[in-house]
C-alpha positions as CSV (number, residue, x, y, z in Angstrom):
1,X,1.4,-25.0,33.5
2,X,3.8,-23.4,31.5
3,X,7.8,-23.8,32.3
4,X,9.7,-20.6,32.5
5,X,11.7,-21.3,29.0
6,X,8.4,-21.3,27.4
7,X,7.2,-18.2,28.8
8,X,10.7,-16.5,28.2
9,X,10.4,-17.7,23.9
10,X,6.4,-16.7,24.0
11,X,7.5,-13.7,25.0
12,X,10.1,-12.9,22.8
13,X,8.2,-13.8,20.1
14,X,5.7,-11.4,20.9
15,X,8.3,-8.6,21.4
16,X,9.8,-8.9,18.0
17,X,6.0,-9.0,16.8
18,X,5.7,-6.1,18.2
19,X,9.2,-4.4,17.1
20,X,8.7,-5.5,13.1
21,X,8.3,-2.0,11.1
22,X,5.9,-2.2,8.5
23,X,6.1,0.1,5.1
24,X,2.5,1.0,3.3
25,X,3.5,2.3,0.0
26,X,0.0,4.3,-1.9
27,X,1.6,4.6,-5.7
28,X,0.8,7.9,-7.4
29,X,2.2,11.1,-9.1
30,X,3.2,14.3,-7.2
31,X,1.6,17.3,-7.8
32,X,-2.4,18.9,-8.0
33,X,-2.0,18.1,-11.5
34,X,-2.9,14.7,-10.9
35,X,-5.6,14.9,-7.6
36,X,-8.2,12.5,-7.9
37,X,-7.0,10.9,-11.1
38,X,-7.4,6.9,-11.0
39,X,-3.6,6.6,-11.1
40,X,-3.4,8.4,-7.5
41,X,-5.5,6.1,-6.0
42,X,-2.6,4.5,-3.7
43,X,-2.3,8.5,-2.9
44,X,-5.9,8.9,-1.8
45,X,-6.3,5.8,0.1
46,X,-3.2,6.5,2.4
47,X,-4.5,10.6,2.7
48,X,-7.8,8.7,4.2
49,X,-6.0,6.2,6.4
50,X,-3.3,9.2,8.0
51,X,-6.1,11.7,8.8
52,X,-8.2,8.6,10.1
53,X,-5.3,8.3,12.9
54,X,-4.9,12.3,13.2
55,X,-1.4,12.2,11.7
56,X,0.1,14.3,9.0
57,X,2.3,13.7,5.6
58,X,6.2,15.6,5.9
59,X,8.0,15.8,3.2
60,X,11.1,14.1,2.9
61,X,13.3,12.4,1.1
62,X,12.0,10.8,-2.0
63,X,8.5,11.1,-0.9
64,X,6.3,12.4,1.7
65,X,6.1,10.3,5.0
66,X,3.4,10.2,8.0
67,X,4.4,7.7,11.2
68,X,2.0,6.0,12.7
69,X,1.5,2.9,14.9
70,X,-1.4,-0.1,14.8
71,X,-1.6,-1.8,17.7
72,X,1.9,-1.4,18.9
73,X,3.2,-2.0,15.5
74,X,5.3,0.9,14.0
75,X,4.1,2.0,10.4
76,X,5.4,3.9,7.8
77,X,3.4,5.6,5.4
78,X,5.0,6.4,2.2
79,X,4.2,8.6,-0.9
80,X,6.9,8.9,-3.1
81,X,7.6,11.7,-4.7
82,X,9.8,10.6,-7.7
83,X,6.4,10.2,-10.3
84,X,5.0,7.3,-10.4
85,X,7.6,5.0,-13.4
86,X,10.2,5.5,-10.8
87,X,8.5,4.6,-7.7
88,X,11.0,1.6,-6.6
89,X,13.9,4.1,-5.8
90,X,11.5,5.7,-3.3
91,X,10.7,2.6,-2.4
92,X,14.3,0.9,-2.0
93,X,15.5,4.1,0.1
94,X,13.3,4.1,2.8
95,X,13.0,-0.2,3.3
96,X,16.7,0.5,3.9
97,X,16.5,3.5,6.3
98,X,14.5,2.1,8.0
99,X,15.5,-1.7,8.0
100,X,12.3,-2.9,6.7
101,X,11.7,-6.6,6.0
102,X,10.3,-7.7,2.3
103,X,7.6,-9.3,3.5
104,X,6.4,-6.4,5.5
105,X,6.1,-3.9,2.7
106,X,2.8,-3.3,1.3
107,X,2.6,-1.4,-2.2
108,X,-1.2,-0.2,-3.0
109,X,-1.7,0.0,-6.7
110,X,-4.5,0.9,-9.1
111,X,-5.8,-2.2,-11.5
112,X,-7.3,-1.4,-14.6
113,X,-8.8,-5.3,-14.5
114,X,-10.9,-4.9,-11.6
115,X,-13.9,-3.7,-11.5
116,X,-14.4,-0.4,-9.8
117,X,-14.0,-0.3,-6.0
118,X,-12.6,-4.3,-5.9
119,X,-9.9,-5.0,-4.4
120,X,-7.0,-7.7,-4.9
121,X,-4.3,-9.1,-2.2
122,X,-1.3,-11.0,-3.5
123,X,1.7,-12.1,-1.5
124,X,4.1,-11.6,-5.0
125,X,3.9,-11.8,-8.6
126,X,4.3,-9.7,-12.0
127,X,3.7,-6.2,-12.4
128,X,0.8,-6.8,-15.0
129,X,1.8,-4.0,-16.8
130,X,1.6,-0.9,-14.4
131,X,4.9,1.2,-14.8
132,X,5.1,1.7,-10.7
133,X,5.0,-1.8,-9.8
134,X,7.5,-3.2,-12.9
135,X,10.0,0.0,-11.5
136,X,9.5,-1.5,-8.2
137,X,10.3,-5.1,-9.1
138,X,13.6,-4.0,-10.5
139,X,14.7,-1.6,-7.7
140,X,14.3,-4.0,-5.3
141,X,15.5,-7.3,-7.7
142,X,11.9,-9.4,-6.8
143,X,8.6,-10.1,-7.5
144,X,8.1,-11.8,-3.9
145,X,6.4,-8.4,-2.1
146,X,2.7,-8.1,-0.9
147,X,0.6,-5.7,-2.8
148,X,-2.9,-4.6,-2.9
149,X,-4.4,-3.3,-6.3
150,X,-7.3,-1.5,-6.7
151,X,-9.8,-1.7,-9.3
152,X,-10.7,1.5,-11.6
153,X,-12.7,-0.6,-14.2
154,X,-11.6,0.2,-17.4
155,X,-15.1,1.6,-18.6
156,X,-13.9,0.4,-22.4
157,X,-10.9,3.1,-22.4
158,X,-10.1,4.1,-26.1
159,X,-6.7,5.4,-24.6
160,X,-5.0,3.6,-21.6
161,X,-2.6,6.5,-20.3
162,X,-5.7,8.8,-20.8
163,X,-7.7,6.8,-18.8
164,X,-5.5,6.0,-15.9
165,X,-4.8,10.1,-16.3
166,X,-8.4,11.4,-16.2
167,X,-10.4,12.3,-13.0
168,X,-13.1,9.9,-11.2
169,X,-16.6,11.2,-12.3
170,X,-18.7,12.0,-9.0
171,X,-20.7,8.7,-9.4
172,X,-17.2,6.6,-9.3
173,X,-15.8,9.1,-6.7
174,X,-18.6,8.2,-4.5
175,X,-18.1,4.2,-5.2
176,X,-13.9,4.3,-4.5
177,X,-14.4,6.2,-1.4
178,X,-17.4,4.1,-0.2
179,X,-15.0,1.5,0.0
180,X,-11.9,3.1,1.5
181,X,-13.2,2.3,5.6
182,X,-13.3,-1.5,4.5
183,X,-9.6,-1.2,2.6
184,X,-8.3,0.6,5.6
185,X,-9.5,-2.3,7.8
186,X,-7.9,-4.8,5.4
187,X,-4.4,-3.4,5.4
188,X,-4.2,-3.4,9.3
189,X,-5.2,-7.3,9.0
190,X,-1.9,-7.3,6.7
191,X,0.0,-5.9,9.6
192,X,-1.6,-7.6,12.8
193,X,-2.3,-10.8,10.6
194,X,0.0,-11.6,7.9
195,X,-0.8,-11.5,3.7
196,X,-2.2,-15.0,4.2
197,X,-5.0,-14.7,6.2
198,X,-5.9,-10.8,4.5
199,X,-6.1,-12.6,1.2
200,X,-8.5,-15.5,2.7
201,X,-10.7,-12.9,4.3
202,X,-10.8,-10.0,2.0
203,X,-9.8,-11.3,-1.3
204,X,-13.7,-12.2,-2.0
């Protein structure tokens, strides 16, 4: 049987499960200029995952936002607005507003060395040389944040900014968005389950 102190700290510990805000951050540049270019993939994956839950983007301060919850947990989908090499003041501003712990912020990135469609958790680390993340890493003075890239392939680019730049070709189109279901299902494991366990089950 379980005493009543016990029941009183499961308890609690469930609420402030429950209460813990979570920030989902999809990295890209503002504007139809850049639809459906391989940079805007963050973009595209959190326009999938907000219309999957009938919600809509607002504009607002340093990005557009759309509120939405995952079994009881409260979650904040965020793209900024401020172009992608100064993502982290987007960033910074609303982990603040809205009290946001480190370790539940979740910044989807595109990766160049991953093969097209694959994805990649990581609890922290280096930016690897993508200008969102390292503007990131300085706004918010660490390395230690989850993040999920995305690969693009790199399809033997002759030019890396034109690469990132340039539009998905129907045949890739079809192979990103394929995947996008499975992703969507991975990132509420990060919020229901911790980066740990995501990485063991989805990292393969």
């Amino acid at each position: 049987m379980i005493s009543q102190n016990a029941f009183f700290i499961f308890v609690n510990i469930k609420s402030s499960a429950l209460m813990d805000k979570f920030l989902i951050v999809g990295l890209g540049n503002p504007g139809e200029k850049y639809y459906n270019t391989r940079h805007n993939i963050g973009f595209e994956l959190l326009d999938f995952i907000c219309k999957k839950h009938e919600s809509e983007f607002e504009t607002n301060r340093l990005g557009q936002i759309s509120k939405i919850s995952i079994k009881g947990r409260k979650v904040l989908l965020l793209k900024p607005n401020t172009f992608m090499n100064f993502s982290g003041k987007s960033v910074k501003y609303w982990m603040l507003q809205e009290n946001i712990k480190l370790k539940n912020i979740l910044i989807i990135s595109d990766d160049l060395n991953l093969p097209l469609g694959k994805i990649r958790f990581r609890a922290k680390g280096s930016s690897g040389g993508h200008n969102g993340l390292e503007n990131i890493e300085q706004a918010l003075n660490s390395l230690e944040y989850p993040r999920l890239r995305i690969g693009i392939g790199n399809d033997k680019y002759s030019n890396q900014i034109d690469f990132v730049l340039g539009i998905f070709n129907s045949n890739e189109y079809d192979i990103i968005h394929s995947n996008f279901d499975l992703i969507s299902k991975s990132i509420n494991s990060f919020i229901l389950s911790g980066i740990t366990i995501t990485m063991n089950n989805f990292n393969n």
